[in-house]
C-alpha positions as CSV (number, residue, x, y, z in Angstrom):
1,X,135.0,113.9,59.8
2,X,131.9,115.6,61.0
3,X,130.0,112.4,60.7
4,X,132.8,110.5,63.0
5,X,132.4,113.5,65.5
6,X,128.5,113.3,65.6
7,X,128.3,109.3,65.4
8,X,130.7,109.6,68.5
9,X,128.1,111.4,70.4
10,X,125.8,108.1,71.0
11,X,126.3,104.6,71.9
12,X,124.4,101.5,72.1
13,X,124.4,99.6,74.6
14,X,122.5,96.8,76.5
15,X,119.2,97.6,78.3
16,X,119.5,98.0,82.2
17,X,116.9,98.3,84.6
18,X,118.0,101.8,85.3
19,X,117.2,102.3,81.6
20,X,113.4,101.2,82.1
21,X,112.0,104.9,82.5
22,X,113.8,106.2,79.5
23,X,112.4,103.5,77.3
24,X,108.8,103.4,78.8
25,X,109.0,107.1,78.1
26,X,110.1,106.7,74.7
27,X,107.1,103.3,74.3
28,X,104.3,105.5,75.0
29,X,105.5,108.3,73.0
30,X,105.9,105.9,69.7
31,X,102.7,103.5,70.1
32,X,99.0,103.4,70.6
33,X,99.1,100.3,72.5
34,X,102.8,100.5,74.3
35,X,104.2,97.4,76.0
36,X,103.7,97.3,80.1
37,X,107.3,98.0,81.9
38,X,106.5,94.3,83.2
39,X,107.1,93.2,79.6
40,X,110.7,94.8,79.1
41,X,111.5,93.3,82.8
42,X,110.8,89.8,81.3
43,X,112.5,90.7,78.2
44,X,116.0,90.8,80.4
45,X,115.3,87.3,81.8
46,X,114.8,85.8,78.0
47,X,118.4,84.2,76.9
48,X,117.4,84.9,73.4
49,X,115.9,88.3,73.5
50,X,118.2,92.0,73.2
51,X,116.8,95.1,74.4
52,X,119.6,97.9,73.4
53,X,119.3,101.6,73.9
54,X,120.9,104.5,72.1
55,X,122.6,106.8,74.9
56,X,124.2,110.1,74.5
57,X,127.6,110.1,75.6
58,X,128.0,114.0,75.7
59,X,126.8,117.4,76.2
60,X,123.8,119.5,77.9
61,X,121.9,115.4,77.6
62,X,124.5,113.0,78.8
63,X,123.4,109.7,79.7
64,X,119.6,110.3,78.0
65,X,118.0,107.4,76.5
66,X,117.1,108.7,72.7
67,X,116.3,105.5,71.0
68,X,115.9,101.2,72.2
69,X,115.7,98.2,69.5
70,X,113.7,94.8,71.1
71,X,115.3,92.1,69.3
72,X,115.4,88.4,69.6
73,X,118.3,85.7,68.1
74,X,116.1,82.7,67.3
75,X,118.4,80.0,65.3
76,X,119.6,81.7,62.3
77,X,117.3,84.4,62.7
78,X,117.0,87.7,64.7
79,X,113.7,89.1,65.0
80,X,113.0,92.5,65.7
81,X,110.3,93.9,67.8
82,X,110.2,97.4,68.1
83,X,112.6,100.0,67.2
84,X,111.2,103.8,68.4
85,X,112.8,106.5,69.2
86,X,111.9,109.4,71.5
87,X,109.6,111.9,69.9
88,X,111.9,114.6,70.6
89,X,115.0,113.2,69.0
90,X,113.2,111.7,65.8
91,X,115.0,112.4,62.1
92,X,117.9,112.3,64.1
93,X,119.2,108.8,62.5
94,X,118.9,106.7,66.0
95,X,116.3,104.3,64.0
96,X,119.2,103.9,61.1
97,X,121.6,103.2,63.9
98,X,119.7,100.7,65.5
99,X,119.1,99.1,62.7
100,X,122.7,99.1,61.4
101,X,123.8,97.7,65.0
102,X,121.3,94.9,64.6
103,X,122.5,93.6,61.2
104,X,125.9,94.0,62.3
105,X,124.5,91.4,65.5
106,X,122.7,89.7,62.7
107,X,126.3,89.1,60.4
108,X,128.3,88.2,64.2
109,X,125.9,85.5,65.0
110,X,125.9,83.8,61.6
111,X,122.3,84.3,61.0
112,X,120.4,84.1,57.7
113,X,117.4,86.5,58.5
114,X,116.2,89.7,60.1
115,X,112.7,90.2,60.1
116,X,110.1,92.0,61.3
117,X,106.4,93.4,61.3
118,X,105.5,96.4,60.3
119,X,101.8,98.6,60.2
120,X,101.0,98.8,56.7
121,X,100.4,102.7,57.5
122,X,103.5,103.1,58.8
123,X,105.4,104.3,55.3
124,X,108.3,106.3,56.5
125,X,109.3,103.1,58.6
126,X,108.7,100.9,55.6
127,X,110.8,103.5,53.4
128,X,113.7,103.1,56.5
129,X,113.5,99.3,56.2
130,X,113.7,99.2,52.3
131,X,117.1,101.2,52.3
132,X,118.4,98.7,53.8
133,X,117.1,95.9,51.9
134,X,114.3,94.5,53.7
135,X,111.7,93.7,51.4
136,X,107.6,92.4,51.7
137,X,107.3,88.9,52.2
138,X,103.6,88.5,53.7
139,X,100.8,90.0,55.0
140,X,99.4,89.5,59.0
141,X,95.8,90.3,58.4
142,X,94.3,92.2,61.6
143,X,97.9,92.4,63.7
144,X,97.6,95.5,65.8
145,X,94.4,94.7,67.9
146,X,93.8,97.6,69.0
147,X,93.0,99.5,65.3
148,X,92.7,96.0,63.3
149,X,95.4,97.4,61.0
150,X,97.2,94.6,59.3
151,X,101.2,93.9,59.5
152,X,103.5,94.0,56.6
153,X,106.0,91.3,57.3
154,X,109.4,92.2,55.7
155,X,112.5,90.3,55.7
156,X,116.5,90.8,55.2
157,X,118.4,87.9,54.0
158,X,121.8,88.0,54.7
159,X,122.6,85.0,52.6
């Protein structure tokens, strides 16, 4: 019951352009090279991209932005982008939920595969994606630019 109570705390919901500050906050907080706001505007104009945010619907922070998933449908495949959540509301399980929400979009659209990229460093992310049975498919040699580190690419089949 507890669980119901807190999960009833948050929603996600589509990205608006109201949202932009919360998640530009939350993108320099979570990367070393975060996107430009001009790339999230564009995102909204792409029929096949998603950008969702986690929202609290209650209490002293109603209506923050805690967490945002940039996915895209492509076929029978959604791709994700970038899942972050803010710094101050990490452990919290937004990153769970937003993954949880996009295999659920995944299953609704009839899709085959999630994927995604991930920094080889990055091992509580990788641990994250694992428990919910993403596993290694390939390497990206040199991915991130800015560091040279490479990308794991990791995939969910949904059969």
């Amino acid at each position: 019951m507890a669980t119901q109570a807190r999960e009833r705390r948050f929603e996600i919901v589509p990205m608006k352009m109201a949202d932009l500050d919360g998640i530009m906050e939350i993108e320099r907080g979570s990367f070393s090279a975060p996107w430009s706001r001009q790339v999230f505007v564009e995102e909204l104009d792409r029929e096949w991209a998603q950008v969702d945010v986690v929202r609290v619907r209650d209490g002293v922070m109603l209506g923050a932005i805690v967490g945002f998933v940039n996915y895209w449908l492509v076929r029978d495949e959604v791709h994700i982008l970038n899942v972050a959540s803010h710094p101050s509301a990490r452990r919290q399980g937004h990153a769970s939920r937003l993954l949880e929400h996009v295999i659920g979009f995944a299953h609704r659209h009839k899709c085959r595969y999630v994927t995604l990229e991930v920094r080889r460093s990055n091992a509580s992310a990788i641990r994250l994606y694992r428990k919910y049975g993403f596993r290694p498919v390939g390497i990206r040699p040199h991915y991130y630019v800015e560091d040279n580190e490479d990308a794991i690419v990791m995939l969910l089949d949904l059969g």
